[in-house]
N, C-alpha and C positions, 0 to 999 in steps of 0.2 A: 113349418106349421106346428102350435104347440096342439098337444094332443090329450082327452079328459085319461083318467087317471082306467078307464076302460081301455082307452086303445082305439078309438073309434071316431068317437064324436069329437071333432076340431074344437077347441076352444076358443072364445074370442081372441079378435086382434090385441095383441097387447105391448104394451110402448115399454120397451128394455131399457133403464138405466142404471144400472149394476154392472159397466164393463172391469169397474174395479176389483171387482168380485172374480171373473172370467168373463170372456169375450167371444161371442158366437163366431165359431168358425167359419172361418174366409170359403168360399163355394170352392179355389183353387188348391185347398188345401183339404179338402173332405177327395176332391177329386185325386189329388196327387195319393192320399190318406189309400183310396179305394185300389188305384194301381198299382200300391208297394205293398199291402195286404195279396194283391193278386199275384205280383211277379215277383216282389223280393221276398219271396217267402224263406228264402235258403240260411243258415247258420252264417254269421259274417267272420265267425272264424273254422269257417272249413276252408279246405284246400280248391277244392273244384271249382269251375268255370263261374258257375252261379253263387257261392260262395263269395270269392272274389268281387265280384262286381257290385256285390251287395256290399263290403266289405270297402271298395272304392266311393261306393254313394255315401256311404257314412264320414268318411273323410274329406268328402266334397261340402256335406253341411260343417263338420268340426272345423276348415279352413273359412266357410261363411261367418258363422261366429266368429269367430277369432279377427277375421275381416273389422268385423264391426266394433270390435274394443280396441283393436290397436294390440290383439297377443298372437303369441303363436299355435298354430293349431294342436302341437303336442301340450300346450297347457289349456283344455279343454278338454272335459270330464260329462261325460253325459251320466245324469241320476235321471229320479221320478219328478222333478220337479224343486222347486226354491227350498222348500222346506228339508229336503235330502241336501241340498247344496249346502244349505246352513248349517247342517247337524256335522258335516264334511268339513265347513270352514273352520269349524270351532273341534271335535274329536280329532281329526286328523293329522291337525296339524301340532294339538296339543299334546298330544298322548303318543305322537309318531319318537319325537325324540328331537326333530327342528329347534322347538321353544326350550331352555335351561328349565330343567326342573323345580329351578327355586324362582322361577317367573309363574304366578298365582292368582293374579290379578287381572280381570278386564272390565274394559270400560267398555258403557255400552250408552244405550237413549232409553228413558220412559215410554218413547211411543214407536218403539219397534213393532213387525209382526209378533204377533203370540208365543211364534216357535220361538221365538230368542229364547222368550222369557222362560218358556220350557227349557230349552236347552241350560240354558245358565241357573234354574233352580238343580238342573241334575247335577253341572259342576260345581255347584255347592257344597253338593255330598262327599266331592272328590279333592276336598278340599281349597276350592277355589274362593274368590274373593268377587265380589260385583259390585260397581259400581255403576248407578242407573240416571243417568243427565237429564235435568227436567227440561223441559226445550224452552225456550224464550217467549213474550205473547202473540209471536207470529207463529209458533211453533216449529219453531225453526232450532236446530242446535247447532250453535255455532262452535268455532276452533278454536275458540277461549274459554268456553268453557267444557271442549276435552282437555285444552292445555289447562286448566283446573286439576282435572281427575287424574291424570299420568302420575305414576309413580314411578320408583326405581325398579319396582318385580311386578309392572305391567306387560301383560304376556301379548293379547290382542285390543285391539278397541274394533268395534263394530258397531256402524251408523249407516242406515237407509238412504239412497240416494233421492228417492221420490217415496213421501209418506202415504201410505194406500188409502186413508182417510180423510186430510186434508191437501193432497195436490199436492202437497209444499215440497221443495228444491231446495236437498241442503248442499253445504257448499265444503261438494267432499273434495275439491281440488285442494284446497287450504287446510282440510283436517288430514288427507292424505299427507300434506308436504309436511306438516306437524310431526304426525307418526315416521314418514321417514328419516327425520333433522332427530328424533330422539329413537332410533332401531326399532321399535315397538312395531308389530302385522297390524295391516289394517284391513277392515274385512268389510265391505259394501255390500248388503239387499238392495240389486237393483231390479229387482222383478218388475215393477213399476214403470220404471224408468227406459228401460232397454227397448231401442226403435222410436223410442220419445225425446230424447234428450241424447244431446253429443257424449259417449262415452270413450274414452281412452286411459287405459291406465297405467299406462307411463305416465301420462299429462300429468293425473288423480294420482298417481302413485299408489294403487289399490293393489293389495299384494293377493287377495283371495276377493270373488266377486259371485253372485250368486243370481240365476236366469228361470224362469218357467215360460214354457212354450204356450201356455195359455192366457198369457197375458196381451199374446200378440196378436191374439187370432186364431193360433195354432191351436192342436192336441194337448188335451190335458195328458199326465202323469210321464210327461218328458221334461225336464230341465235342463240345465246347464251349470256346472262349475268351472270357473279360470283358478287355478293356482299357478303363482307367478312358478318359474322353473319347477314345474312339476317334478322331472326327473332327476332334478337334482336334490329333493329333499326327501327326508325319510317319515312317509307318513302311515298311520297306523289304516288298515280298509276298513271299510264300514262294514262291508259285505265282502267275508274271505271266501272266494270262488277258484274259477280257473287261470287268471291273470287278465281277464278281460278289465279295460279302464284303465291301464298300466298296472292292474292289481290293485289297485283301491276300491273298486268296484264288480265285485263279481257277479255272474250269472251272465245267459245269454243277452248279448246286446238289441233292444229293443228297434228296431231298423223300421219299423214302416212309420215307430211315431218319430222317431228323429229324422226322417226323408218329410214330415208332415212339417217339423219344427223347422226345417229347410227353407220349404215355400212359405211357410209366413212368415219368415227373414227376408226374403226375397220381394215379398209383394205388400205386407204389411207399414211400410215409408210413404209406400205411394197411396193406400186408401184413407192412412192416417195424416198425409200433407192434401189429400182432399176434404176431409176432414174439418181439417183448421179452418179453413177457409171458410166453411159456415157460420165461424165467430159463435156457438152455439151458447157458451158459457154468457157472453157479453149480451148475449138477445133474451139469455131467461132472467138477467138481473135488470135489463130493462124494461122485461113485460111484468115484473113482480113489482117494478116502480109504480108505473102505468096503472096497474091495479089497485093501487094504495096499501099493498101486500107491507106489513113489515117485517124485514125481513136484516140477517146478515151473513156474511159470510166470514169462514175462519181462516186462519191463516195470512198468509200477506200477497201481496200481488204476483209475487215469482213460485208461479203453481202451475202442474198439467194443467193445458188448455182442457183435458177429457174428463177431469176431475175436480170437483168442490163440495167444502163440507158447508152447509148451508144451516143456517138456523130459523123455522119462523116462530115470531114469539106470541103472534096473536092466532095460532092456528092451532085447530083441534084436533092433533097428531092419531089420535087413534081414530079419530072417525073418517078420517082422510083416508089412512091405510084399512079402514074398512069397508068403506063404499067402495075403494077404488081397486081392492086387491085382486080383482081383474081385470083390469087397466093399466096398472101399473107394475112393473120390477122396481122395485127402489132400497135400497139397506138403510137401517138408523147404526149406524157404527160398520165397519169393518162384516165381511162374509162370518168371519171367524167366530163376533162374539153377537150377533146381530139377534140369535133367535136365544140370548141370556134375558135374565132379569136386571144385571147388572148396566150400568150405563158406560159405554165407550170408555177403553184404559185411556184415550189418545187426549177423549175431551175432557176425561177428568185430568189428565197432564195438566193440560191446560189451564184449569181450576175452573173449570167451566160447572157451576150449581146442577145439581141432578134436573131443577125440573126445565133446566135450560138445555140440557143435553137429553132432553127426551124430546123435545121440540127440534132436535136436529137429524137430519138428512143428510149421506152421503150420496152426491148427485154426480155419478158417472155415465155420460153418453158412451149412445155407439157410435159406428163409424157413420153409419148413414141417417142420424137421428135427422130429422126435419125442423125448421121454425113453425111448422104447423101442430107438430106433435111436442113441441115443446110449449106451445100454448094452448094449447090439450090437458097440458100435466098443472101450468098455471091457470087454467080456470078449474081444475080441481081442488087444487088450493083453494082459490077465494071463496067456494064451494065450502068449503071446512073452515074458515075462519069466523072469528067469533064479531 
């Protein structure tokens, strides 16, 4: 129940579609959340009984994941989340002493998360080199045109496996096999993706891979990094602590949100393959038809089922998101850049005109959205249309 900015009064019912954003926690996992705050309370690296066992559970979700990409549980790194993983993918392994010093170079996409772009203005300074792929007009980057950008003192290339924006599935199997046929680290955001999409990265040949627990359902500010042979490479920590992380990550290990990130690995396949089944995406693009709504969508057809970036062109975006802004959760670009003046980095990739990209919606269902509440959302639309 959302609740007024008092504490008190309930606020109306209101129809969530921003799971791309975060994803309201699974009831299994607030529960699980409530018993590991209560009983794992103990330091996972003391010696004692309770210590231990704590200590065991966290190794029981580290083998979960690992389960689920196809690695082994000693190459899985618990941070705060995607954005610590990214900052890990890229510091870590560059500054550790792995990559030659005279390798200076990465490649990267236009419509990364933000952090990239953060990250890779810092290694600017560091004297690094960046090259930024404009993605195709599906918005898709394909492995010909990172086989474009590769040089000889290409250090990493790093490419999202599912775009938070427009749904779209790049085709990291083929840019992975690229990076490894030329030695070059390849580095995947699959925050997106992970529990949605088949991941293995052997298949992908993804040498570093990057996870958030709230993408699934789970606890915000737990993530996940894989680095391929962790232990055998020499990486610089993020956070120099007690050796906790294998030493790449110090301070005390966060045990009740990674016991939380557990169970939505666990049970997050199964609400999201019930999910599918309501064909949600397929029924709002045919009640927009039905209404003479016009409308499009971006990207190409190999997209999250949970996720699409949506354009209407005859509709009055601000009066929509005004009447309705009690009705509705909805983002116009990404969480990230959604409350700028600026219009979406993803859709301007695209070459998408500003006042066509103010007209657009990122439309992420939840797990239990209804056809009734999604024709709720489209008679709001026709509602604002001109």
């Amino acid at each position: 129940m959302l609740v007024s900015s008092d504490n008190q009064l309930p606020l109306p019912f209101m129809i969530y579609l921003d799971t791309a954003a975060s994803y309201p926690v699974l009831p299994e996992v607030q529960q699980a959340l409530f018993d590991a705050f209560k009983f794992s309370f103990a330091n996972s690296a003391s010696s004692h009984k309770l210590g231990v066992e704590v200590s065991d559970e966290i190794q029981r979700v580290r083998e979960l994941i690992a389960d689920e990409i196809g690695a082994y549980p000693s190459e899985i790194v618990f941070t705060s989340g995607a954005t610590e993983s990214n900052n890990i993918a890229f510091k870590s392994l560059l500054f550790g002493g792995s990559v030659p010093s005279n390798k200076k170079h990465i490649v990267t996409s236009q419509i990364e998360h933000k952090c990239i772009f953060a990250i890779c203005s810092y290694l600017e300074t560091q004297g690094f080199e960046i090259t930024y792929i404009k993605p195709n007009e599906n918005g898709i980057i394909t492995a010909e045109a990172v086989s474009e950008s590769l040089r000889e003192d290409t250090a990493i290339v790093s490419i999202m496996h599912a775009n938070n924006e427009l749904g779209t599935i790049n085709p990291i199997t083929e840019i992975g096999e690229l990076c490894f046929s030329k030695g070059v680290l390849f580095h995947s955001d699959c925050a997106q993706s992970f529990m949605k999409e088949e991941i293995d990265v052997d298949d992908m040949n993804i040498d570093v891979l990057s996870l958030s627990a709230h993408k699934i359902a789970g606890p915000k500010g737990i993530g996940a990094v894989y680095i391929r042979d962790l232990r055998k490479k020499h990486l610089q920590p993020v956070i120099h602590g007690a050796g906790q992380e294998d030493g790449l990550r110090g301070g005390t290990v966060a045990a009740p949100l990674i016991i939380g990130f557990g169970k939505a690995v666990e049970l997050f396949p199964r609400y999201y393959s019930d999910f599918k089944k309501t064909e949600a995406k397929d029924y709002l693009i045919n009640k927009l038809d039905s209404n003479d709504i016009r409308f499009s969508v971006n990207g190409n057809s190999t997209t999250l089922p949970s996720c699409m970036s949506l354009t209407l062109h005859d509709t009055n975006t601000s009066l929509l998101i005004r009447q309705q802004d009690d009705q509705f959760c909805i983002a116009q670009g990404s969480a990230c850049t959604s409350k700028t003046i600026e219009p979406s980095h993803v859709l301007t990739a695209l070459g998408m005109p500003r006042e066509q990209a103010d007209k657009t919606f990122r439309v992420s269902f939840p797990l239990d959205i209804t056809r009734d509440e999604i024709s709720t959302f489209v008679e709001a639309i026709k509602k604002a249309t001109i």
